[in-house]
N, CA, C and O atoms as a CHARMM CRD file, in Angstrom:
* protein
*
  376
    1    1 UNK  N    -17.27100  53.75600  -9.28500 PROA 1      0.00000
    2    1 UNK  CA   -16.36300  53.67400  -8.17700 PROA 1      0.00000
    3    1 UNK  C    -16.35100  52.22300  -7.67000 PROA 1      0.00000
    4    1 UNK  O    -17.36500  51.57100  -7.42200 PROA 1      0.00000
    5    2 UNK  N    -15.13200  51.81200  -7.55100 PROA 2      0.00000
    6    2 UNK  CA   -14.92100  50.37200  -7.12500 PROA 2      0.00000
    7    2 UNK  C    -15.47900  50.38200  -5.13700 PROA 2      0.00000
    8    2 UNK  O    -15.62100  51.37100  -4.41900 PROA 2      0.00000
    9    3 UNK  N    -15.61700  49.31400  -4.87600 PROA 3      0.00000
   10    3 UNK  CA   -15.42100  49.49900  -3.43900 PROA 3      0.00000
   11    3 UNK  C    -14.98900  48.12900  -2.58100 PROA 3      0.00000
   12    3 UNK  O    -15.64200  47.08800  -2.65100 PROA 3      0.00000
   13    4 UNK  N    -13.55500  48.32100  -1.60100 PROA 4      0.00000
   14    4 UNK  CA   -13.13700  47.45100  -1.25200 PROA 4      0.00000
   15    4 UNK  C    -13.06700  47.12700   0.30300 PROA 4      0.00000
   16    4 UNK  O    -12.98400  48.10000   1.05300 PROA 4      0.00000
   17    5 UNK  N    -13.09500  45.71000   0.92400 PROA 5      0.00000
   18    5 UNK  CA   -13.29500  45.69300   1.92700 PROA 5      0.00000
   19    5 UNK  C    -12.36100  44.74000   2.41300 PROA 5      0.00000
   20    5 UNK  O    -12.04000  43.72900   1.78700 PROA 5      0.00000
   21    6 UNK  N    -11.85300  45.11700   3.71600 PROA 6      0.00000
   22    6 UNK  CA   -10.52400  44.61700   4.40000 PROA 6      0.00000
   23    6 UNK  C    -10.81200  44.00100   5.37900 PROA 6      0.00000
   24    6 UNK  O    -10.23200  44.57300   6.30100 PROA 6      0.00000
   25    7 UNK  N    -11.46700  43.00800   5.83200 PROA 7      0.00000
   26    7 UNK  CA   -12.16100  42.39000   6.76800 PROA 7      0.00000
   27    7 UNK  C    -11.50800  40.97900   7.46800 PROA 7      0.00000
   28    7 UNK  O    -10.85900  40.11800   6.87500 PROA 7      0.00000
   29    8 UNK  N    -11.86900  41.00300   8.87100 PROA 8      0.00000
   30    8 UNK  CA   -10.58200  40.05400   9.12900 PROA 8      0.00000
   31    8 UNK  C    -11.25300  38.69300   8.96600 PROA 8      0.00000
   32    8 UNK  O    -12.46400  38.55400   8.79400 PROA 8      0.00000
   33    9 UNK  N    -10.40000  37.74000   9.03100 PROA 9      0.00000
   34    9 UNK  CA   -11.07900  36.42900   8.43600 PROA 9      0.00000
   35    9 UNK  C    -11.33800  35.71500  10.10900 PROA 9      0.00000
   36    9 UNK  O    -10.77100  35.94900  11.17700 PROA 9      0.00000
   37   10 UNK  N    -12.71700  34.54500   9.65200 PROA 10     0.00000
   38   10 UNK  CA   -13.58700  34.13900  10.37400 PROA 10     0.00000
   39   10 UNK  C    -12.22300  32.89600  11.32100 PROA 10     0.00000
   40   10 UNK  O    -12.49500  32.45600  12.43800 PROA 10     0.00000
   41   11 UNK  N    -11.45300  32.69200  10.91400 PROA 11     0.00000
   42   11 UNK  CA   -10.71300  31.11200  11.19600 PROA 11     0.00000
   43   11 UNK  C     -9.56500  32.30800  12.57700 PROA 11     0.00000
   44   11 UNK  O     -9.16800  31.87600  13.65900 PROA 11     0.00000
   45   12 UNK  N     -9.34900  33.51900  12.13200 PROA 12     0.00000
   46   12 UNK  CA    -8.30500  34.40300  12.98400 PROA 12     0.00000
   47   12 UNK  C     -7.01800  34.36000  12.17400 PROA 12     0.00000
   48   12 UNK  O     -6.00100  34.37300  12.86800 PROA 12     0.00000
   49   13 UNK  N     -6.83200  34.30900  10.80700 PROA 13     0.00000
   50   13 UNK  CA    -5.88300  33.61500  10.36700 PROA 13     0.00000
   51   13 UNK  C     -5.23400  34.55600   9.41500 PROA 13     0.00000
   52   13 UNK  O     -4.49000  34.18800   8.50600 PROA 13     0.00000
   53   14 UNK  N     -5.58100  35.89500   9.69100 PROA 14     0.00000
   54   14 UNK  CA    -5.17000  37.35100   9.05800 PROA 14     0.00000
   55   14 UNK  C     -6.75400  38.10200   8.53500 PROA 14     0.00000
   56   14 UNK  O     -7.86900  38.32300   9.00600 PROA 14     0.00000
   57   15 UNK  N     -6.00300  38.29900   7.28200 PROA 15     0.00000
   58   15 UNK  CA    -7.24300  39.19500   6.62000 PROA 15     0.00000
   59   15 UNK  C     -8.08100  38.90400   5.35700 PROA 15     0.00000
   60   15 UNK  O     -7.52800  37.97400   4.76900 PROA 15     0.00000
   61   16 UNK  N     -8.84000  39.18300   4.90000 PROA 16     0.00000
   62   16 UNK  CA    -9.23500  38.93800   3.30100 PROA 16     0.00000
   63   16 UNK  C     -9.23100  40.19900   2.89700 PROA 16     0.00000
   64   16 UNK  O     -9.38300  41.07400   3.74900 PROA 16     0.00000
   65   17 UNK  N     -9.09500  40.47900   1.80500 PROA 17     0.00000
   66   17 UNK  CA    -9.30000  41.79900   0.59200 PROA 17     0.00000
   67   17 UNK  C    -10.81700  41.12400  -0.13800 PROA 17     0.00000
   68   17 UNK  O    -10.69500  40.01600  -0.66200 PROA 17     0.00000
   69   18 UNK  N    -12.36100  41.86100  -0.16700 PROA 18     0.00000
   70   18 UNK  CA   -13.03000  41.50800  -0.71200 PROA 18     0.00000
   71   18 UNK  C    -13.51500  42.51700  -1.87100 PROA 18     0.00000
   72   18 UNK  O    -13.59300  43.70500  -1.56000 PROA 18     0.00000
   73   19 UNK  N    -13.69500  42.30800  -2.58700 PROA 19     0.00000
   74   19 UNK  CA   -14.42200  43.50200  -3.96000 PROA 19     0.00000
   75   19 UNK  C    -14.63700  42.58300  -5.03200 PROA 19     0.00000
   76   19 UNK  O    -13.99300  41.56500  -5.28700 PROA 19     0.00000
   77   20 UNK  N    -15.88900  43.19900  -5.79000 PROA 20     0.00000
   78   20 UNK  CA   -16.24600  42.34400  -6.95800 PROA 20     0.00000
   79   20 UNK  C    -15.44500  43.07700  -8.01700 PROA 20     0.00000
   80   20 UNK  O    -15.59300  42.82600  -9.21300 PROA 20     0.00000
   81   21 UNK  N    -14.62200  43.95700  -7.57700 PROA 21     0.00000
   82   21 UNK  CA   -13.35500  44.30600  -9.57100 PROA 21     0.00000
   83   21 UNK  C    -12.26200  42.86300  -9.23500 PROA 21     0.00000
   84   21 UNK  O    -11.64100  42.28400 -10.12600 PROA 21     0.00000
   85   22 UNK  N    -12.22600  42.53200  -7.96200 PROA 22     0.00000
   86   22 UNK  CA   -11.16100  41.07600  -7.88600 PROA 22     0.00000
   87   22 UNK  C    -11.53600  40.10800  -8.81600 PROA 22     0.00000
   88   22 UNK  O    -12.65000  39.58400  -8.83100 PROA 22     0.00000
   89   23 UNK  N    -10.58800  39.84800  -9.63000 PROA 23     0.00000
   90   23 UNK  CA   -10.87200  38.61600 -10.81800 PROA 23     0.00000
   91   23 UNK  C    -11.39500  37.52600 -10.08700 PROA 23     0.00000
   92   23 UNK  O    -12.47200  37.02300 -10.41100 PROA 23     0.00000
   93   24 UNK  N    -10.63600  37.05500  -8.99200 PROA 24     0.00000
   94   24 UNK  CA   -10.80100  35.85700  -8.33300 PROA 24     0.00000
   95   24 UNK  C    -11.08400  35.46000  -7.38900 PROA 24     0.00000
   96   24 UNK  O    -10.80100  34.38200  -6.86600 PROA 24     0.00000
   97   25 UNK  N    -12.02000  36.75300  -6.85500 PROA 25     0.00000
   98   25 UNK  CA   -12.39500  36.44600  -5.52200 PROA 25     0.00000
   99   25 UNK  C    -11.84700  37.46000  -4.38500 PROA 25     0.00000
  100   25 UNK  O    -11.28700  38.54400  -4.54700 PROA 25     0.00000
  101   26 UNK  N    -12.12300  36.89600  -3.38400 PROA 26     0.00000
  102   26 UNK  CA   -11.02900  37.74500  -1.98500 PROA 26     0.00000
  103   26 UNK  C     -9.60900  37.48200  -2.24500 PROA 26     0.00000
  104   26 UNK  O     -9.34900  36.76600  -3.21200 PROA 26     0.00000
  105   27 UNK  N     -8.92200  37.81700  -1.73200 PROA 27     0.00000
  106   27 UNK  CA    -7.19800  37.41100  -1.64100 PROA 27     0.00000
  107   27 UNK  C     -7.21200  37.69500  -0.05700 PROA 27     0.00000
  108   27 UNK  O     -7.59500  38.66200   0.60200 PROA 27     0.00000
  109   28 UNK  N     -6.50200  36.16800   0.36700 PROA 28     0.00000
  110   28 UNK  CA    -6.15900  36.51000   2.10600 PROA 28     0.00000
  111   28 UNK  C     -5.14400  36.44000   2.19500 PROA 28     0.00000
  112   28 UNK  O     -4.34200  35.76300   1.55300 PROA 28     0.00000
  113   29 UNK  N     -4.91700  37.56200   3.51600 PROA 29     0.00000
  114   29 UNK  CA    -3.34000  38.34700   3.32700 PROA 29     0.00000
  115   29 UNK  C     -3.21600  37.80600   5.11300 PROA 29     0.00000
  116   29 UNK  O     -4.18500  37.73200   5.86900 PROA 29     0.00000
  117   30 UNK  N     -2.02400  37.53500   5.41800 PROA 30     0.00000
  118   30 UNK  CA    -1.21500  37.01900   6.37900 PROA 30     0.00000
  119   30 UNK  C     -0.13600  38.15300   6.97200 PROA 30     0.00000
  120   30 UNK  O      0.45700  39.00000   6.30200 PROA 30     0.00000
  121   31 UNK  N     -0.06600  37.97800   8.12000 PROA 31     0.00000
  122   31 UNK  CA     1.20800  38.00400   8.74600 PROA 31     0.00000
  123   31 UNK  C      1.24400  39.63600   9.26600 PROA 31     0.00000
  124   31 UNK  O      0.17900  40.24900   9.19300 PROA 31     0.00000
  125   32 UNK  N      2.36400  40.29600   9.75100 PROA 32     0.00000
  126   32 UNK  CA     2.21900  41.56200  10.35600 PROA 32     0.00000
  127   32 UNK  C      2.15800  42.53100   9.91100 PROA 32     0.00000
  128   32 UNK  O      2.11200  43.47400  10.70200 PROA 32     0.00000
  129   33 UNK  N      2.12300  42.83900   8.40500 PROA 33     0.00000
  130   33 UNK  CA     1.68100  43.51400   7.10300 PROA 33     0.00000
  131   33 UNK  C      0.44000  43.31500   6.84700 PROA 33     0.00000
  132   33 UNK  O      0.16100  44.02500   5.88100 PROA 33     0.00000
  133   34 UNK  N     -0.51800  42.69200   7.21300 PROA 34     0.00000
  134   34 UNK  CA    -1.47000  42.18300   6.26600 PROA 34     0.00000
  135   34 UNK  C     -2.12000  43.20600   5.74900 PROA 34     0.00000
  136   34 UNK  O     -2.09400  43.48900   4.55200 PROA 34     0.00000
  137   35 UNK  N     -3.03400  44.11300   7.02500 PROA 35     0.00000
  138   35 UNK  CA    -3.83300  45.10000   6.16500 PROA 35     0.00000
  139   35 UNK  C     -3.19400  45.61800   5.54900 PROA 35     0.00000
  140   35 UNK  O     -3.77500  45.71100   4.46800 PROA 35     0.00000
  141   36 UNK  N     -1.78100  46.32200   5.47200 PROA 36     0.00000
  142   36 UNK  CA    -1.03800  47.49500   4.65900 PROA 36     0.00000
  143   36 UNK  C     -0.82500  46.59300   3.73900 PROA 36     0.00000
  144   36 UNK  O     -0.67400  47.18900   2.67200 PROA 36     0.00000
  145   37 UNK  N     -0.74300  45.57300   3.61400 PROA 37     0.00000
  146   37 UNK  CA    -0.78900  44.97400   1.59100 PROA 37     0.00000
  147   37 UNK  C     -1.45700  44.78600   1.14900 PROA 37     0.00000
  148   37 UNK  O     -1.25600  44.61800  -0.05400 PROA 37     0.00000
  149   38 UNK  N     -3.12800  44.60500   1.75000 PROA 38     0.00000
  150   38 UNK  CA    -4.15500  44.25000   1.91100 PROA 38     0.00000
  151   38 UNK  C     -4.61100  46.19700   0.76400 PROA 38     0.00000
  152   38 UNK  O     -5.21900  46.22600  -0.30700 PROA 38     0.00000
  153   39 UNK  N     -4.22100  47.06800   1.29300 PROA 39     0.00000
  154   39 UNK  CA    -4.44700  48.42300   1.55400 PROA 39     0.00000
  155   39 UNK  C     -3.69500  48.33100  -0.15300 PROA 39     0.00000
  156   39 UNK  O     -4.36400  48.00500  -1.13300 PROA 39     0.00000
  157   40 UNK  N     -2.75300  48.55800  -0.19600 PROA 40     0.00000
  158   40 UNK  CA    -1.50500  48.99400  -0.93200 PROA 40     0.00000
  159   40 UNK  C     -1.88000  47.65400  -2.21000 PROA 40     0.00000
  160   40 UNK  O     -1.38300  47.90700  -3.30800 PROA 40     0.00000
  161   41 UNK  N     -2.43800  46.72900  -2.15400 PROA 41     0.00000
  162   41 UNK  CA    -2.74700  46.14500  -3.36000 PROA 41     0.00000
  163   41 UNK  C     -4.17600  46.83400  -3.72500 PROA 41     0.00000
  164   41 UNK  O     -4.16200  46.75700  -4.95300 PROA 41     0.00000
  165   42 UNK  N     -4.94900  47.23100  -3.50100 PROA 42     0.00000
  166   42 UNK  CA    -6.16000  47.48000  -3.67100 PROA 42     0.00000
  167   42 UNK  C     -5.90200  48.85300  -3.98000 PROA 42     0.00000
  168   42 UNK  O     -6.46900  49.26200  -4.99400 PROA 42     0.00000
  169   43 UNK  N     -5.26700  49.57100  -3.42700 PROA 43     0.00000
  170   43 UNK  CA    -4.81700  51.17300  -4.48900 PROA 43     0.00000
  171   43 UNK  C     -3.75900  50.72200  -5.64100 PROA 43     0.00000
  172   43 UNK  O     -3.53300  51.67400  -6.38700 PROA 43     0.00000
  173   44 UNK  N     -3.28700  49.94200  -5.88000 PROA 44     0.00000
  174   44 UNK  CA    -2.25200  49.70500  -6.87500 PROA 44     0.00000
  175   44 UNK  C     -3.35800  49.37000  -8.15000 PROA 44     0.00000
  176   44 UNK  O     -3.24200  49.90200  -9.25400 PROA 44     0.00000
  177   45 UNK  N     -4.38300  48.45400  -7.82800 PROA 45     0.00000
  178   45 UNK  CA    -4.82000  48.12400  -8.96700 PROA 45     0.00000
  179   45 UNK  C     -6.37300  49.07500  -8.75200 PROA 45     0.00000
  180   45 UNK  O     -7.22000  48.42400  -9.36300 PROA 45     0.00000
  181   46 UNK  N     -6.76900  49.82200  -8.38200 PROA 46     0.00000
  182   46 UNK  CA    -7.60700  51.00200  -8.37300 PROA 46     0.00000
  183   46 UNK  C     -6.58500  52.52500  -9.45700 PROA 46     0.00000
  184   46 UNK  O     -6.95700  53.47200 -10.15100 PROA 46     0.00000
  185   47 UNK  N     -5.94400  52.25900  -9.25000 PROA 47     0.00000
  186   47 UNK  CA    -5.22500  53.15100  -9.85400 PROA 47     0.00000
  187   47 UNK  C     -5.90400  53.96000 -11.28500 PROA 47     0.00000
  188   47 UNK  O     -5.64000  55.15400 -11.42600 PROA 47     0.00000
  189   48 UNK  N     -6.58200  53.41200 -12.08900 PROA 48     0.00000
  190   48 UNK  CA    -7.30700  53.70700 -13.44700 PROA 48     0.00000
  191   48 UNK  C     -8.47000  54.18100 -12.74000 PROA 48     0.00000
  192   48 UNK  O     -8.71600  55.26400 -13.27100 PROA 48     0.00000
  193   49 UNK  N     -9.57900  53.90700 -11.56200 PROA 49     0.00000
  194   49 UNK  CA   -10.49100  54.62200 -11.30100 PROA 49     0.00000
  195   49 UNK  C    -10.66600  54.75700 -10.36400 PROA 49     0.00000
  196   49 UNK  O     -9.72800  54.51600  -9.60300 PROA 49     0.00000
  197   50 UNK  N    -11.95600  55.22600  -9.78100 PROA 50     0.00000
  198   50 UNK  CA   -11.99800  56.03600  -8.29700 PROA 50     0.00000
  199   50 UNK  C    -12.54800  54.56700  -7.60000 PROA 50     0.00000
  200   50 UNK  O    -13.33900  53.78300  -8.12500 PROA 50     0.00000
  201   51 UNK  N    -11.77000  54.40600  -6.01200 PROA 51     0.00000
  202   51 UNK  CA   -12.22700  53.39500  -5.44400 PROA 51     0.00000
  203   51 UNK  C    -12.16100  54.27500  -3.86900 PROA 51     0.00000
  204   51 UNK  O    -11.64800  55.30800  -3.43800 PROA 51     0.00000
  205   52 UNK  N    -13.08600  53.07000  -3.31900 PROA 52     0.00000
  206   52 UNK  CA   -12.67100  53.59400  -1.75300 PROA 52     0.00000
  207   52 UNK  C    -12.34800  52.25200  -1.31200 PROA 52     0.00000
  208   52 UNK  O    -12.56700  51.24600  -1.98700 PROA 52     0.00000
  209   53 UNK  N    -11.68700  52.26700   0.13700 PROA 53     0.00000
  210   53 UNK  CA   -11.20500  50.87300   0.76600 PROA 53     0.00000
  211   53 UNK  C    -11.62400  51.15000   1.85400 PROA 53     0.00000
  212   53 UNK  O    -11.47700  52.24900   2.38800 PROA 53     0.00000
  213   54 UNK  N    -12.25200  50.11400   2.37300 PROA 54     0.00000
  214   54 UNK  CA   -12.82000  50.43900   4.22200 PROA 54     0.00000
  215   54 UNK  C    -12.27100  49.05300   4.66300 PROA 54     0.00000
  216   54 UNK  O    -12.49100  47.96600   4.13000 PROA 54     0.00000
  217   55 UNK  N    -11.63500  49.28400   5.56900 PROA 55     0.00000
  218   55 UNK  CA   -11.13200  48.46800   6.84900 PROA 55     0.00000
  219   55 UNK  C    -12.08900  48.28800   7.93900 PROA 55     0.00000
  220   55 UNK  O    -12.64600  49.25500   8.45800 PROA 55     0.00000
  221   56 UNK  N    -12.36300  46.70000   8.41800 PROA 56     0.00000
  222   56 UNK  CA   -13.69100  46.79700   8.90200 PROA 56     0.00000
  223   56 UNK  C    -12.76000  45.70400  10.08500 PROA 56     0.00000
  224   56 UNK  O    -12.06300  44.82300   9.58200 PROA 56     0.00000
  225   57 UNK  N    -12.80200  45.81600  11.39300 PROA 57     0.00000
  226   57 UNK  CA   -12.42700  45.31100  12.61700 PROA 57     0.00000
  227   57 UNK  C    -13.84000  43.81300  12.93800 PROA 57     0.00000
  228   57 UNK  O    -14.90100  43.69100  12.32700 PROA 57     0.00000
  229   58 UNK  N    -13.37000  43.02700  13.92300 PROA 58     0.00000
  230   58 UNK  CA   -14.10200  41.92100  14.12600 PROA 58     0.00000
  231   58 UNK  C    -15.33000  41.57500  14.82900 PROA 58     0.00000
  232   58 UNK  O    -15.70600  40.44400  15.13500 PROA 58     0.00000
  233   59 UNK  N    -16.11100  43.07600  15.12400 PROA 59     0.00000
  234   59 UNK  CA   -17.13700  43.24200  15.08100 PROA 59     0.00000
  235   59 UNK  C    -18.05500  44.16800  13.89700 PROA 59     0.00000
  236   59 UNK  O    -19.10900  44.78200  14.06000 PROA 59     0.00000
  237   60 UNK  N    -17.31100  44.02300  12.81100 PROA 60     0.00000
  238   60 UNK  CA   -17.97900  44.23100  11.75400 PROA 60     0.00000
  239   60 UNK  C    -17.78000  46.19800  11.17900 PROA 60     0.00000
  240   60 UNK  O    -18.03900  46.83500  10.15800 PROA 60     0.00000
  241   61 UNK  N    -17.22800  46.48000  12.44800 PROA 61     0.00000
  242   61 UNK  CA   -17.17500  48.16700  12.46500 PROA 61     0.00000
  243   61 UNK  C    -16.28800  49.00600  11.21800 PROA 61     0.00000
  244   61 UNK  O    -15.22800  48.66900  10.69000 PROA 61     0.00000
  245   62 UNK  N    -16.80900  49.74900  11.06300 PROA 62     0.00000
  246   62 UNK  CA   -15.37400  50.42100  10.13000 PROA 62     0.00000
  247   62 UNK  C    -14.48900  50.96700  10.81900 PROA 62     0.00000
  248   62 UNK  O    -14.86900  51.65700  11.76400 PROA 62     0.00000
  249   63 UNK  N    -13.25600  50.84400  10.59500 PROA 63     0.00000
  250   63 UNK  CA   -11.98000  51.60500  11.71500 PROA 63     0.00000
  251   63 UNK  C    -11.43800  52.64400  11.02500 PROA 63     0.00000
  252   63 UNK  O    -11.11300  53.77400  11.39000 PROA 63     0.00000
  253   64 UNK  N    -11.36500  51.79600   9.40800 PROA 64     0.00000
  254   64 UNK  CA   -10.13200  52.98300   8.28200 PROA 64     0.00000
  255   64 UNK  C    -11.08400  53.25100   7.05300 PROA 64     0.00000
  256   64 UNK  O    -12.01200  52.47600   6.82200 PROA 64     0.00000
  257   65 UNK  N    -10.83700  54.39200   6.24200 PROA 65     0.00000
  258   65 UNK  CA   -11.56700  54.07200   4.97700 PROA 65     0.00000
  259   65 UNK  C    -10.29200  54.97300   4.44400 PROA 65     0.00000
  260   65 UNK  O     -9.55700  55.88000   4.83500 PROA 65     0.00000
  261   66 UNK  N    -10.47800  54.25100   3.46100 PROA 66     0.00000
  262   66 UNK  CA    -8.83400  55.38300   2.51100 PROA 66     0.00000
  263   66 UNK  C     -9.48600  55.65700   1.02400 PROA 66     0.00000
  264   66 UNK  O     -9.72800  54.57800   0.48500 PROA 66     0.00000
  265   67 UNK  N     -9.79000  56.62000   0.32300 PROA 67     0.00000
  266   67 UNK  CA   -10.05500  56.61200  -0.57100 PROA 67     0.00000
  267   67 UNK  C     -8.96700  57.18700  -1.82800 PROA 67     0.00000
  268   67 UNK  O     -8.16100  58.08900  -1.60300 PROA 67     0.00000
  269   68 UNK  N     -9.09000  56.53500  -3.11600 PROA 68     0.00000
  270   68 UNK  CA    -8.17100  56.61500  -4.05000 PROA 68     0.00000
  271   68 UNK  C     -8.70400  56.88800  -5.50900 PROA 68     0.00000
  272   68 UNK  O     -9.38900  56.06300  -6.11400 PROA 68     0.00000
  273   69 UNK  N     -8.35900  58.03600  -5.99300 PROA 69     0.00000
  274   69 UNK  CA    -8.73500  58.75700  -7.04600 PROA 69     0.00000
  275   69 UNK  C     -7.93000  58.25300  -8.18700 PROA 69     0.00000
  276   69 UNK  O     -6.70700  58.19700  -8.31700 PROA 69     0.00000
  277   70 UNK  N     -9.11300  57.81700  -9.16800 PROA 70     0.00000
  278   70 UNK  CA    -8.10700  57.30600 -10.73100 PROA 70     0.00000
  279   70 UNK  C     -7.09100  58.54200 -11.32400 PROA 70     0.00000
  280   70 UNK  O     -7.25700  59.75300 -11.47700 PROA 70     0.00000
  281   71 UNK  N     -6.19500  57.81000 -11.52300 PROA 71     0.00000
  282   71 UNK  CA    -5.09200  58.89000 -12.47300 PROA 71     0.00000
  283   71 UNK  C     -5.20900  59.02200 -13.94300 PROA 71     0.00000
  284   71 UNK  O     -4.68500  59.95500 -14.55200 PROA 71     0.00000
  285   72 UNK  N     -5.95600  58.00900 -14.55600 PROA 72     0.00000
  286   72 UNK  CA    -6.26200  58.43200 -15.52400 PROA 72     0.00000
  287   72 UNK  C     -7.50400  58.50900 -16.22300 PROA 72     0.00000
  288   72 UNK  O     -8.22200  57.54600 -16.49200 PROA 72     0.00000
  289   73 UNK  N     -7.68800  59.54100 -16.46300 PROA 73     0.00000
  290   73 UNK  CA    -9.27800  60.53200 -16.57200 PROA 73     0.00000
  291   73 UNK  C     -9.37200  60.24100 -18.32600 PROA 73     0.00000
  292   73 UNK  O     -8.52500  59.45600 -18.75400 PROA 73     0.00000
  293   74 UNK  N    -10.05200  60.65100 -19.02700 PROA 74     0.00000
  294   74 UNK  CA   -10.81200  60.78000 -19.91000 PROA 74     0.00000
  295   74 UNK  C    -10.49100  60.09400 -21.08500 PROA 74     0.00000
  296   74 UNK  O    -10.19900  58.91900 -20.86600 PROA 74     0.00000
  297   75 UNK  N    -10.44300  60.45900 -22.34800 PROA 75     0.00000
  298   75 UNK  CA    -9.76500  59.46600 -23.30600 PROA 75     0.00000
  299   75 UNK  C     -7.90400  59.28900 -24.03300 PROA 75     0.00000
  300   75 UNK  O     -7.19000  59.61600 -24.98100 PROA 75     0.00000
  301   76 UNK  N     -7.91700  58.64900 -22.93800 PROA 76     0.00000
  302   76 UNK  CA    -6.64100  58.35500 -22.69500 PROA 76     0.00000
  303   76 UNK  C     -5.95400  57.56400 -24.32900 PROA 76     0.00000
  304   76 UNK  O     -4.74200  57.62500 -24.53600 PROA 76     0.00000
  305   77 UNK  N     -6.64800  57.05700 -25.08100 PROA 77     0.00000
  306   77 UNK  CA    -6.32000  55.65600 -26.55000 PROA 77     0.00000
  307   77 UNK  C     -6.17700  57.08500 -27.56000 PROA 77     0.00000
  308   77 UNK  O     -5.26500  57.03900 -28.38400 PROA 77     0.00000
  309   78 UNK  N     -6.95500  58.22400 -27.53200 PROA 78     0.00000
  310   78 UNK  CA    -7.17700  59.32600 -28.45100 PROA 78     0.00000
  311   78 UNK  C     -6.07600  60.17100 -27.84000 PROA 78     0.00000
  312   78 UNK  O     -5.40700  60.62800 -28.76700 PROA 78     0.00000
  313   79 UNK  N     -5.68100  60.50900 -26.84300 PROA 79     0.00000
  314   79 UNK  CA    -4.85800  61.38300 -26.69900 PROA 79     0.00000
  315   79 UNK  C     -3.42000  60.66000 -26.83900 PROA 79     0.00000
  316   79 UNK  O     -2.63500  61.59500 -26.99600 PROA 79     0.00000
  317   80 UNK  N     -3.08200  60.09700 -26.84800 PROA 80     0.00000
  318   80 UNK  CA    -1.64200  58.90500 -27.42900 PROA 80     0.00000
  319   80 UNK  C     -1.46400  59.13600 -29.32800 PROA 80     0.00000
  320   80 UNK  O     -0.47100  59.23200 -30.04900 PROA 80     0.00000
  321   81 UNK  N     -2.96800  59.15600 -29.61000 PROA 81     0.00000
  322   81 UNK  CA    -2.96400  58.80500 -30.87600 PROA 81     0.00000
  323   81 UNK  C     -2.79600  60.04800 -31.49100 PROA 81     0.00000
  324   81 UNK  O     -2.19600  60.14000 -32.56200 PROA 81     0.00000
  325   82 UNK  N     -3.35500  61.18500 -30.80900 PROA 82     0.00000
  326   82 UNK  CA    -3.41300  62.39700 -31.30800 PROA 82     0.00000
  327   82 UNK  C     -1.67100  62.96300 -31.83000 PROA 82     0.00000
  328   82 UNK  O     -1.32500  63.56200 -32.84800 PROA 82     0.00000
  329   83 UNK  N     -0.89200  62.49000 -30.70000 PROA 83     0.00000
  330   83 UNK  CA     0.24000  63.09200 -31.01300 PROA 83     0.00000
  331   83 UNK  C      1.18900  62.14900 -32.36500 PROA 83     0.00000
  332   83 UNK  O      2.34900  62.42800 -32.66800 PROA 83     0.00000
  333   84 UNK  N      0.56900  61.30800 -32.85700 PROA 84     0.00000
  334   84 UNK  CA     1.78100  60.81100 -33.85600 PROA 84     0.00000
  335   84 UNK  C      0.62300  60.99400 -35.25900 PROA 84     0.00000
  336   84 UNK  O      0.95000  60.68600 -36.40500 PROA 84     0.00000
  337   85 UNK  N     -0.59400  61.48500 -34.93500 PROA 85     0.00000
  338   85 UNK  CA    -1.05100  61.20700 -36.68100 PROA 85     0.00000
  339   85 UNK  C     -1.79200  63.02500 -36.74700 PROA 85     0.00000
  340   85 UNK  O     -2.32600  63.63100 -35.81800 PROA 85     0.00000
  341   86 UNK  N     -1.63400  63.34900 -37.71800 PROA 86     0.00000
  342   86 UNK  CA    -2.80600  63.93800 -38.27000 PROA 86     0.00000
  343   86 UNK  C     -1.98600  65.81800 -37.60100 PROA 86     0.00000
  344   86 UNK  O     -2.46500  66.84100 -37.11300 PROA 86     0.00000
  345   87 UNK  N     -0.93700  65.45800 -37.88800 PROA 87     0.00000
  346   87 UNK  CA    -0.16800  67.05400 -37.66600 PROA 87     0.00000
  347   87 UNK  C      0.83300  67.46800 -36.35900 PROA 87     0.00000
  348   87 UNK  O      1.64900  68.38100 -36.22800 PROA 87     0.00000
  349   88 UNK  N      0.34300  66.24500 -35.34100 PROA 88     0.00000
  350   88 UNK  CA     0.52500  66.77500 -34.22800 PROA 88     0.00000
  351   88 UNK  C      2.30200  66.40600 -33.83200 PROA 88     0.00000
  352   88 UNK  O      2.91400  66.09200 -34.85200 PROA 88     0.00000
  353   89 UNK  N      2.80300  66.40400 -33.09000 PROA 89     0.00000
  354   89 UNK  CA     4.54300  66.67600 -32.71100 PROA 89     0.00000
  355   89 UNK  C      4.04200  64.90900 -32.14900 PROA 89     0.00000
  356   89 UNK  O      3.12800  64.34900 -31.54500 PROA 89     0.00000
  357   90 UNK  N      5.73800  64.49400 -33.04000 PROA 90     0.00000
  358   90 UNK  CA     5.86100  62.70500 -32.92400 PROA 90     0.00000
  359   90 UNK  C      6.63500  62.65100 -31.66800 PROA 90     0.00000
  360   90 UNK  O      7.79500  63.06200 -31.66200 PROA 90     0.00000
  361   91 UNK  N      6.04200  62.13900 -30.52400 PROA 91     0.00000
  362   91 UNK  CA     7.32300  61.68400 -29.28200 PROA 91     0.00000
  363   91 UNK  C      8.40900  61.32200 -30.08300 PROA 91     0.00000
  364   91 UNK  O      9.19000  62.24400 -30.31800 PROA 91     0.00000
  365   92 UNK  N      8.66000  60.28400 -30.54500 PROA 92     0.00000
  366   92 UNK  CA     9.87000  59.67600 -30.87600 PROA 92     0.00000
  367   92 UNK  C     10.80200  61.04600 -31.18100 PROA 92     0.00000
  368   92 UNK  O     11.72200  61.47100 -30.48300 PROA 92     0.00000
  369   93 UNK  N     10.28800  61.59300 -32.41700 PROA 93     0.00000
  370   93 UNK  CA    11.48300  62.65600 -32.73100 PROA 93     0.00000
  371   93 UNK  C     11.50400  64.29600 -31.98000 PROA 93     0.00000
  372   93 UNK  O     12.41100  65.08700 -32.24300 PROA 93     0.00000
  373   94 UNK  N     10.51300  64.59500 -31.15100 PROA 94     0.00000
  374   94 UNK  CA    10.37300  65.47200 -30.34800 PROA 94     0.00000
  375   94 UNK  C     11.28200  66.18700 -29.15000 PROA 94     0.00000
  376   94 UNK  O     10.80900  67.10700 -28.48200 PROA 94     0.00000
């Protein structure tokens, strides 16, 4: 399970998105959207596995936690493959 944190930044200058699945670090999000893109990027790319997101206010508190369940479960490369080799019904001509 991934886990992400929405924490407001030290300068007052919006928010950061922090988690170690981020390639590059935090991403700081601006303006009167921030947490909800802040929110809505962090389930977009959670999407493959189970994450939670906690929203944490400027005394450190948790306010929100949203949690987000992967959509895709088990062996996903074998079940693609299953349907075009070895008997099974070809999408294309199906």
């Amino acid at each position: 399970m991934q886990a992400y944190q929405v924490r407001p930044r030290e300068d007052h200058r919006g928010f950061d998105l922090i988690s170690v699945a981020l390639p590059f670090g935090r991403l700081w999000y601006a303006g009167p959207q921030a947490v909800a893109n802040a929110i809505g990027y962090a389930q977009f790319y959670s999407r493959s596995h189970d994450a939670v997101i906690r929203v944490y206010d400027e005394a450190g508190n948790v306010i929100e936690t949203h949690e987000q369940a992967g959509e895709f479960k088990g062996d996903f490369v074998t079940r693609l493959g299953s349907g075009t080799r070895g008997g099974g019904l070809n999408p294309v001509t199906a």
